[in-house]
C-alpha positions in Angstrom: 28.9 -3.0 15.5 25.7 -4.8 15.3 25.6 -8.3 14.2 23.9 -9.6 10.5 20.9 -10.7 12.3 20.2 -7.9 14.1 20.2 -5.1 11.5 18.2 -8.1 9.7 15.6 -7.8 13.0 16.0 -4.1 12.3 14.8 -4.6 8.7 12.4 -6.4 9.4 10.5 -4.3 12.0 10.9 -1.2 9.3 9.6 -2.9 5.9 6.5 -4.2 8.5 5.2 -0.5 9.2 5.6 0.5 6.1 3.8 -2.9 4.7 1.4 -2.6 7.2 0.7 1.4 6.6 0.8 0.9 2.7 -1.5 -2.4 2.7 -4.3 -0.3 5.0 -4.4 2.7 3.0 -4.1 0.8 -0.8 -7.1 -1.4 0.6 -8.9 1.5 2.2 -8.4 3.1 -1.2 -9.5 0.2 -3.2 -12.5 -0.3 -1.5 -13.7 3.6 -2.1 -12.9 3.1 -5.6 -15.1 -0.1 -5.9 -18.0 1.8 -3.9 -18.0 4.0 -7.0 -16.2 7.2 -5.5 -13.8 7.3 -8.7 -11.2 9.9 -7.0 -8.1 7.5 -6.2 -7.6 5.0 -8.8 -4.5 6.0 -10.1 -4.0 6.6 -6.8 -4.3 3.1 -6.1 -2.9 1.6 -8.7 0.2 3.0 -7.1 -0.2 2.5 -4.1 -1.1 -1.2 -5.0 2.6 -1.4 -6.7 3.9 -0.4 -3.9 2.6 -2.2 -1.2 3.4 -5.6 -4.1 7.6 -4.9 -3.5 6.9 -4.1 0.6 4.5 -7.5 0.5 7.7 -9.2 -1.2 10.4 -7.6 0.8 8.4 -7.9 4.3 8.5 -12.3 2.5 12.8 -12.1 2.4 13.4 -10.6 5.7 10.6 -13.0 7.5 12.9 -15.8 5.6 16.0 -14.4 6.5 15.0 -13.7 10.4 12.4 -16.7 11.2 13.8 -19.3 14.0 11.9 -22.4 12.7 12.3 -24.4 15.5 9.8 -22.0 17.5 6.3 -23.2 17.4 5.5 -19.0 16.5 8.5 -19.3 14.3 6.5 -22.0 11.9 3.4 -20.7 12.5 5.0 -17.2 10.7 6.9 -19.1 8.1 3.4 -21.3 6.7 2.0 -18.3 6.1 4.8 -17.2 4.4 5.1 -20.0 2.1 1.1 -19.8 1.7 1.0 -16.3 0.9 4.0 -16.3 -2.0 1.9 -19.4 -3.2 -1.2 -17.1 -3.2 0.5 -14.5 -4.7 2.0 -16.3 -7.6 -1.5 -17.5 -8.5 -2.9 -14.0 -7.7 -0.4 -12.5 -10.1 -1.7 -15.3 -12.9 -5.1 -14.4 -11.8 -4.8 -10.8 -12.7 -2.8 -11.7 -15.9 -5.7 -13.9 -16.8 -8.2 -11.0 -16.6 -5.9 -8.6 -18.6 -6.2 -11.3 -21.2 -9.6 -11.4 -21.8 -10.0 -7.3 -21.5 -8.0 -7.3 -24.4 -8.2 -10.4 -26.8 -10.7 -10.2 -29.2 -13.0 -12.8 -28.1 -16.2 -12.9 -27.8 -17.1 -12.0 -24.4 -20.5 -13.3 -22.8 -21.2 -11.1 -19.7 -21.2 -14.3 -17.5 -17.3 -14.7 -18.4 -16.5 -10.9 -17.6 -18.0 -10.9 -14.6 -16.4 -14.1 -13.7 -13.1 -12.7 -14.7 -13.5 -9.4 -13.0 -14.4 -11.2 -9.5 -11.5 -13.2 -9.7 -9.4 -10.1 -10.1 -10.6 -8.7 -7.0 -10.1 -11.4 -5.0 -6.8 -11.5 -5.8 -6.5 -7.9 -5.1 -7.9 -8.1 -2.2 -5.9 -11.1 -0.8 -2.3 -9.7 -1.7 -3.6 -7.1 0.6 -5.2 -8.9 3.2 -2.4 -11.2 3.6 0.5 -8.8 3.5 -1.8 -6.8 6.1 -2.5 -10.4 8.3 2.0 -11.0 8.0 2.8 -7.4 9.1 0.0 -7.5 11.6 1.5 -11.1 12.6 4.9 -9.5 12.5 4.5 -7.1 14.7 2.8 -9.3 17.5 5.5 -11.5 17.9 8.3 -9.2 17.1 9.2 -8.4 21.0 9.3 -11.9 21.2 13.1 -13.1 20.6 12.2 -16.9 20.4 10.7 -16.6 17.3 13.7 -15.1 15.1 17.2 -15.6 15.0 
């Protein structure tokens, strides 16, 4: 019977493919929308969702499985705590935007734009930092040092 931390190792190498396979396509996707082809943004929406909980659950296994004493081990788990600090403010961020879409103040275009950039950035960064932690994940993954 294999031990807690190894079907924790286990876990961890599964929910990084599928983070890293659902954060390439949702930001491959995103990016087509924002070019103008208006096909997949449903699609995206979706896939956005998705790639949010594998972002999150690839975050508790690196927890869980992290040896913090390793210099690859801490190196893993600051981007860890900087990413769920970005991605509280992200989630704020897009909030923010949803806010002035639909109060009824009176919008200048300066403040929309404003608003609308900040929204992508965010987008764009849950993405590229759950891509840049799966990516990271998977480099040092053959290397037993760095977990537990």
């Amino acid at each position: 019977m294999e031990s807690k931390n190894e079907l924790l190792k286990k876990g961890l190498e599964i929910i990084t493919y599928v983070a890293l396979v659902i954060n390439a396509v949702a930001l491959g996707l995103s990016i087509i929308v924002d070019i103008g082809v208006p096909f997949g943004s449903v699609l995206g929406g979706y896939l956005f969702f998705i790639a949010l909980c594998a972002n999150i659950a690839s975050l508790f296994f690196n927890f869980a499985t992290l040896n913090r004493t390793d210099e690859k081990g801490k190196l893993l788990k600051r981007l860890c705590y900087i990413f769920l600090i970005f991605f509280f403010f992200a989630l704020y961020l897009m909030l923010y935007k949803q806010f002035i879409f639909i109060s009824q103040m009176d919008l200048t275009d300066i403040s929309y734009l404003t608003s609308d950039i900040l929204q992508k950035f965010t987008y764009f960064g849950i993405l590229g930092f759950g891509l840049a932690l799966a990516l990271l994940d998977l480099k040092y993954l053959s290397r037993p040092e760095t977990w537990l």
